[in-house]
C-alpha positions as CSV (number, residue, x, y, z in Angstrom):
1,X,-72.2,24.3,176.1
2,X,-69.4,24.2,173.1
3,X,-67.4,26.7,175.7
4,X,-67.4,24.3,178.5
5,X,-66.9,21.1,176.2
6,X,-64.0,22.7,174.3
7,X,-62.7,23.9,177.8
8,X,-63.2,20.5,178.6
9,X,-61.4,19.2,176.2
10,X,-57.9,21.4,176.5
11,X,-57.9,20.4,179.8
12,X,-57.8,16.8,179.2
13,X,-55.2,17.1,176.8
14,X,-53.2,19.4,179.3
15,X,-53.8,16.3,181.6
16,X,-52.7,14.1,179.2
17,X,-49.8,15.4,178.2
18,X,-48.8,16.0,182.1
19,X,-49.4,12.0,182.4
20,X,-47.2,11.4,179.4
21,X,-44.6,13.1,181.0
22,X,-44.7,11.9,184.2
23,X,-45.2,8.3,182.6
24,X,-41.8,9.1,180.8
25,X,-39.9,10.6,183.9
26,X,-41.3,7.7,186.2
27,X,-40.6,5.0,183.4
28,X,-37.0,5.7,182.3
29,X,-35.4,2.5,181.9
30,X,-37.0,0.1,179.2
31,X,-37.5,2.4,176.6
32,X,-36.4,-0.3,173.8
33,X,-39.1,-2.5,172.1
34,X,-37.1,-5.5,171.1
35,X,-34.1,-6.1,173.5
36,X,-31.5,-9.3,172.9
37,X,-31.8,-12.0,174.3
């Protein structure tokens, strides 16, 4: 049980991080918070 949930659990960070970096390389533009107006 703690193998499979800690298994578990790297892969949803592997995942996550693979989203974060597709997020980032889909979502270039607009990487300021506050922009002028």
């Amino acid at each position: 049980m703690l193998a499979a949930e800690l298994r578990l659990h790297d892969v949803r960070v592997l995942v996550l991080e693979r989203v974060r970096r597709c997020s980032a390389r889909w979502r270039r533009p607009r990487t300021r918070r506050r922009s002028p107006p």
